[in-house]
N, C-alpha and C positions, 0 to 999 in steps of 0.2 A: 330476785330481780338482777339482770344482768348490767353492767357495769354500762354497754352500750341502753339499754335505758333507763337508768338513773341518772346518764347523760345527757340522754333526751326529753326526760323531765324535766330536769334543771333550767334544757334550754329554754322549752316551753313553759316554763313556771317566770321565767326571768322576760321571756316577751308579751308572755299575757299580761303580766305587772309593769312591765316598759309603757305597753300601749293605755291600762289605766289610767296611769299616773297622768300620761300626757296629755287624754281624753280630760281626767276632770282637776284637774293640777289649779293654783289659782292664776289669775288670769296679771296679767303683767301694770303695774298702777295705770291709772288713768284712762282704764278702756270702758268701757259701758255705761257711758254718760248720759245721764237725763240730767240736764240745764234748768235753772231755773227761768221763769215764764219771763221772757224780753218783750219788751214792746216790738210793735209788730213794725219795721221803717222801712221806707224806697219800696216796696214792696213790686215785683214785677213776675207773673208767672211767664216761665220760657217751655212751647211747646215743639216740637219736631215733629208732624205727620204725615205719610204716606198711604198714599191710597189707592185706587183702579178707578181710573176714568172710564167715561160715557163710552170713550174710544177703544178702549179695554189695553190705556198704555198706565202708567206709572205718573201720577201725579205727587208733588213734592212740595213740603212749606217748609222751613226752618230759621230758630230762632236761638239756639241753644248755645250754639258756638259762633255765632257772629257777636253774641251780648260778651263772652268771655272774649273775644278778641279785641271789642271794645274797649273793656276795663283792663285786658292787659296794654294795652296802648296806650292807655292813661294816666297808670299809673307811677310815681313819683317815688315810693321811698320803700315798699314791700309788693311782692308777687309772690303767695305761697298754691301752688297747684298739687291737688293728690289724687292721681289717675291710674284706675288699673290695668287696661288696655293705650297703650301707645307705640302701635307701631302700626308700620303700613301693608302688613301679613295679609293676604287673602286667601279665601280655601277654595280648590279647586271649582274652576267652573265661571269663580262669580267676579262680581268687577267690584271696585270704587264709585262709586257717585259721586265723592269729595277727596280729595288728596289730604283728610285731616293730619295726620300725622305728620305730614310738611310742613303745613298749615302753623301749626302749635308750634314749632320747632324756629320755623322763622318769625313769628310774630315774639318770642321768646327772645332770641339773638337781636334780633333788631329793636327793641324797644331795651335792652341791657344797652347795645351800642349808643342810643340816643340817652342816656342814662346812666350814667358811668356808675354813679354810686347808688343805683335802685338794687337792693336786696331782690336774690331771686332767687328760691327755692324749688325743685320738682322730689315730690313723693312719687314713688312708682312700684308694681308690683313686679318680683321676679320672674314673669311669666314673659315678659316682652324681652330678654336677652335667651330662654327657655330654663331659668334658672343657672347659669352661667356659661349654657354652653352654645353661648350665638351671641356673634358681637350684634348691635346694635345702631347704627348709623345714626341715628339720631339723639339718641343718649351722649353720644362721645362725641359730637358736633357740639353740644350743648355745652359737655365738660370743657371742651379744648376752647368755647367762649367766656369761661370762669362764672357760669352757671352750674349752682351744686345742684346734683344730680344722687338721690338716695334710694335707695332698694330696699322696700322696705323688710328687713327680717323678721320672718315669718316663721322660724324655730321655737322663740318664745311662748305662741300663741297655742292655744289646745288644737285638737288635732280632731278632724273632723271624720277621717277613716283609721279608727286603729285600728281597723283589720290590715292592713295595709304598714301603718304609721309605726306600730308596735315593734314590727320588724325591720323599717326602713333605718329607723333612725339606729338601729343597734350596726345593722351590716355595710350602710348606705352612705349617712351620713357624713362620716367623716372623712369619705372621701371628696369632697368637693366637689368642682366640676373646671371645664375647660374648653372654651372657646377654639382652642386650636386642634381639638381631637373627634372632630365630629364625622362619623361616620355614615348615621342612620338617616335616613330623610327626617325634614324638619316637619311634626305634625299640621304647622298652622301655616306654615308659609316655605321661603325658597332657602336653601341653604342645607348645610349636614349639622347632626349634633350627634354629641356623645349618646350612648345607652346610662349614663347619671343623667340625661335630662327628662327622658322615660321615667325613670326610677322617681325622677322627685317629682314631676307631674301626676304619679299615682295617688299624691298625698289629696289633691282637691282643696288646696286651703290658700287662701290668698286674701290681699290687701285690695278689697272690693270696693273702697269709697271711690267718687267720685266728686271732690271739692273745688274752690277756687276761694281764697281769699285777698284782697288787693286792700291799699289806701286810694280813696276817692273823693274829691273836695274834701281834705281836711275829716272823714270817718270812714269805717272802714267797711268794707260791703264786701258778700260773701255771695257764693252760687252754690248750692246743693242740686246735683241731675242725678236722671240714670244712663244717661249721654257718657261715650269715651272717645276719646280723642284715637280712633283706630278704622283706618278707609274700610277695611268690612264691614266697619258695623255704620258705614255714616249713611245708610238709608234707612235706620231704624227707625221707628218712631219711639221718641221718648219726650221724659217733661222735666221739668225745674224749676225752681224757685231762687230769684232775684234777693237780697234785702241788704240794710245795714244798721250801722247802730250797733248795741251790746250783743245783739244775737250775734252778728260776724266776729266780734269779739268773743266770744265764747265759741263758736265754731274754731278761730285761730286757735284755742287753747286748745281745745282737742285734737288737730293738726300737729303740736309742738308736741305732745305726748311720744309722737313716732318720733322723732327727730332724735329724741331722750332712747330711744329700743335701741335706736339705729345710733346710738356713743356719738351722734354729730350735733354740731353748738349749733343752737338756737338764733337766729333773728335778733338783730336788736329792733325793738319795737317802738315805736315810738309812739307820743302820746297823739290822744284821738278824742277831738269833739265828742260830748254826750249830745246827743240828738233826741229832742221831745219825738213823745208817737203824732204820728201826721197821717195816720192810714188805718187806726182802730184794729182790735184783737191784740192779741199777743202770737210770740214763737216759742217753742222747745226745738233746743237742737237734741237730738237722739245717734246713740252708737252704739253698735252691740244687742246684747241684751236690750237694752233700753227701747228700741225700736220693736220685739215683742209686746213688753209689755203694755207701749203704749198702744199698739194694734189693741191688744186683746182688754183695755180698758176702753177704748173706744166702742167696738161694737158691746161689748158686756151693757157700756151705758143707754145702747140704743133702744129705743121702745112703740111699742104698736102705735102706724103713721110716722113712723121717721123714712129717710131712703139711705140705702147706703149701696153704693157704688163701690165696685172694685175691677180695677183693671192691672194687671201684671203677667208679666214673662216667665215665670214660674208662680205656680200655688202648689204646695203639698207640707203646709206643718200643718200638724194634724192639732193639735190643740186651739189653732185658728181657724181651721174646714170647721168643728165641732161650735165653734161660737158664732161663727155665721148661722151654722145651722139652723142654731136656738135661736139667734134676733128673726129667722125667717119664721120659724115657729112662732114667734112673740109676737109675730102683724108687724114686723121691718117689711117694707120692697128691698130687695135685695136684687141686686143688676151686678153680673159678673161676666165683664169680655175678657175673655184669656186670651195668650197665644196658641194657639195649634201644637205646640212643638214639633214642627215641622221644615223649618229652615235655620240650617247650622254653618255659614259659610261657603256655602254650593254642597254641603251633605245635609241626605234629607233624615230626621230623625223621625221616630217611632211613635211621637205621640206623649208618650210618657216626660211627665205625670199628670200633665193640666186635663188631655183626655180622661185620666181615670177620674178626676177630681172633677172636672166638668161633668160625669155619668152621675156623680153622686151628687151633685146641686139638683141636675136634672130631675131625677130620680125622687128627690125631697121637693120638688116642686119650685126651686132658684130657677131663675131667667138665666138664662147661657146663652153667648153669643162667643164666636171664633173671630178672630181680626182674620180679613183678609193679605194674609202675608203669601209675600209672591218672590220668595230668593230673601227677602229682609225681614226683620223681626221684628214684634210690637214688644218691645223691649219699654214700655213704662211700667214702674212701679207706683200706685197708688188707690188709696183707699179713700173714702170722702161720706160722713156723715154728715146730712140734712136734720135736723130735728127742730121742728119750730123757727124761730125767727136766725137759728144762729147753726154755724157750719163748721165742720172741723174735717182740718184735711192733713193729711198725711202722706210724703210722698220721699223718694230719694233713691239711694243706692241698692237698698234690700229689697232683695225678690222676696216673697215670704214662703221661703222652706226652711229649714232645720239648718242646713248649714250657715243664710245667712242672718238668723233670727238669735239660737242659740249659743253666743259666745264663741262661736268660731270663725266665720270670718270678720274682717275689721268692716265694718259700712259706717256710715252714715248717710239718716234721712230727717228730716222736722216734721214738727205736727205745729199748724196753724191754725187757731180758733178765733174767729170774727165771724159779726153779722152776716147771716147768708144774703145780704145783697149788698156785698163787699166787693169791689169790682174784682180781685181775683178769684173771689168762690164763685160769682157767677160766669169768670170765662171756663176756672175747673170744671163747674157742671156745663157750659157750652162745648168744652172741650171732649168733656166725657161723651155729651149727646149727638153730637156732631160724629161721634165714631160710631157710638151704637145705631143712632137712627139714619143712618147716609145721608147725613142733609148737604146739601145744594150740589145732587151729582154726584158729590163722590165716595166711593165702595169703600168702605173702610174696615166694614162686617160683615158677615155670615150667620145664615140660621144654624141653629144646634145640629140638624143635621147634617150638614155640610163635613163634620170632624168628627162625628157622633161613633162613641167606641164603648161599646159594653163588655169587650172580652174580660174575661171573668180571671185567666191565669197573668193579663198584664197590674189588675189591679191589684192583686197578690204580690207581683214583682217589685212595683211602684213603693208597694208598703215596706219592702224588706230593704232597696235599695235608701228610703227616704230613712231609714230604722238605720240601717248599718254603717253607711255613709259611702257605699261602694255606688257614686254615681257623679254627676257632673251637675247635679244641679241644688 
């Protein structure tokens, strides 16, 4: 063997074991939280929906981000926020409905100003400067108001394409990046950036939660959405859950984990009423991993005559299609409205994967229904079992595929179990039915066939990109 490949074994022996190690490496303390069960307080579900009117325009409700503007305008002594979209990027074509990212930026400044000494926090992911090579206007508006301002680093975390990942971080990485050297057009929005922000965009890994925790009278109250503070995305429909009590306090702690990645000091915290339950059930807060497994203990526990409801912006883990399957086999109702994957920021995507994954419900006899998206996404994640007198719901930042179930991106979501005529399970399942069955007027679904895709080599594709990690979702 010649020297030139013994060379070139070595290198490829040395990048295949780069991208392993990175792939299943352990995972940094504190990530994959399953909480123990909190009383259930304040409890409020927050929904966002759009829909097609009678008129065949665009009708709007929203609750998501007026409730977080609230409690940031409230609050007195902490504001920790961790959002993975913030910025006001659009992609070709499409508009704003809301100026969120303004929005957040001055409710943030002006409630610091009115509040000299209120603690104010923002977690953010690298994606909204493009991994550093795009300054940010609002970031640095924030900073220059002596709002700390963190990014969360994302090199620690395992690596969701080491086909990709294996190589980058050997060649790539330690070159950094640079705001002032930008060449290329800016994928998502206006501006140039370097070919390093290409490069580290290929990785697909990111600090996906969506949180809010604040002090409120005297205890502390938390939001979990799939809601982002980012004007393209402010006509999605998405949902959230309100509470407070110990659950927000265990939610802050898994917020302060990053804080710890990211070498910046923590909050001073101050102390916080224990508040009795006033609203029946309990919470789990969930992150990471933890957010599979509780999926897949949920429907496992379902059984003939229960309902279980699922609606989200991505489905493709395969070890959660296979467990619906069986509660559908079991005598579960199974009701499953996806997104189409078909609106990407003014590009129209392919279909893939919810189509392939909607053909195999179909095809097993699962109810399928397409949201009517028309330029905006039905971007909620949530899952919701019915079973006799009592209800468990499940809902937050994790789409459910492989990257964000499996210990690669950072999410969090909660599981909520109380009586099913708990006034939030009953607006979730109003909520739910209200989109599946178009009640009072407004389009909010589609029959299966409307998005119906049987081709046989996208479901193959689907399977290899959801396997490999060479995809965006």
């Amino acid at each position: 063997m010649t020297q030139f490949k013994l060379a070139l074994l070595l290198l490829l022996t040395i990048i295949v074991s780069n991208a392993l190690w990175h792939r299943y490496k352990p995972l940094p303390s504190g990530l994959a939280v399953h909480s123990p069960k909190h009383p259930a307080i304040n409890l409020r579900l927050l929904v966002d929906d759009t829909w097609e009117t009678a008129e065949g325009t665009r009708g709007i409700r929203q609750e998501i981000f007026d409730e977080v503007f609230r409690l940031i305008g409230q609050a007195r002594q902490l504001i920790l926020l961790d959002m993975f979209l913030f910025n006001d990027f659009l992609g070709a074509g499409s508009q704003a409905y809301r100026p969120l990212a303004e929005q957040l930026t001055e409710a943030l400044i002006n409630r610091h100003g009115q509040q000299p000494d209120l603690q104010i926090v923002l977690i953010t992911d690298p994606i909204n400067t493009l991994y550093g090579g795009l300054k940010s206007d609002h970031l640095e508006r924030l900073r220059d108001a002596g709002i700390s301002v963190v990014e969360t680093p994302l090199s620690p975390l395992r690596d969701s394409n080491p086909g990709w990942s294996g190589f980058w971080r050997l060649c790539c990485q330690w070159a950094g990046n640079d705001s002032s050297a930008g060449w290329l057009p800016n994928p998502m929005g206006p501006g140039k950036v370097p070919l390093r922000s290409y490069l580290s965009l290929l990785n697909f890994k990111a600090n996906h939660r969506k949180t809010l925790i604040v002090d409120e009278g005297g205890q502390w109250t938390g939001v979990v959405t799939s809601a982002n503070p980012h004007d393209g995305s402010s006509a999605h429909s998405n949902i959230g859950l309100r509470f407070s009590g110990p659950a927000a306090r265990a939610l802050l702690e898994s917020e302060l984990v990053l804080l710890d990645m990211a070498a910046m000091p923590r909050p001073t915290l101050p102390d916080m009423a224990t508040t009795k339950n006033d609203n029946g059930g309990h919470l789990e807060i969930l992150t990471e991993a933890a957010i599979r497994d509780a999926l897949l203990d949920t429907v496992a526990r379902s059984k003939a005559g229960d309902t279980l409801d699922v609606s989200v912006f991505y489905l493709s883990h395969r070890p959660l299609i296979d467990a619906i399957k069986q509660a559908h086999r079991r005598g579960v109702t199974v009701r499953a409205l996806l997104d189409p994957n078909k609106d990407a920021f003014g590009r129209e995507k392919n279909g893939i994967p919810n189509r392939q994954v909607g053909s195999e419900f179909h095809q097993s006899g699962i109810e399928v229904r397409w949201c009517n998206t028309r330029g905006e996404q039905c971007h909620t994640k949530m899952l919701m079992l019915t079973h006799g007198l009592q209800s468990e719901l499940i809902l937050g930042s994790a789409n459910f595929t492989r990257r964000n179930l499996d210990n690669l991106n950072l999410e969090t979501s909660v599981r909520l179990v109380a009586p099913a005529e708990h006034p939030v399970m009953l607006q979730a399942t109003e909520t739910f039915l209200r989109r599946w069955e178009n009640r009072d007027g407004e389009k909010h679904s589609l029959d299966y066939d409307a998005y119906a895709d049987e081709s046989v080599w996208k479901k193959g594709l689907y399977q290899v990109m959801e396997f490999s990690g060479w995809s965006s979702f």
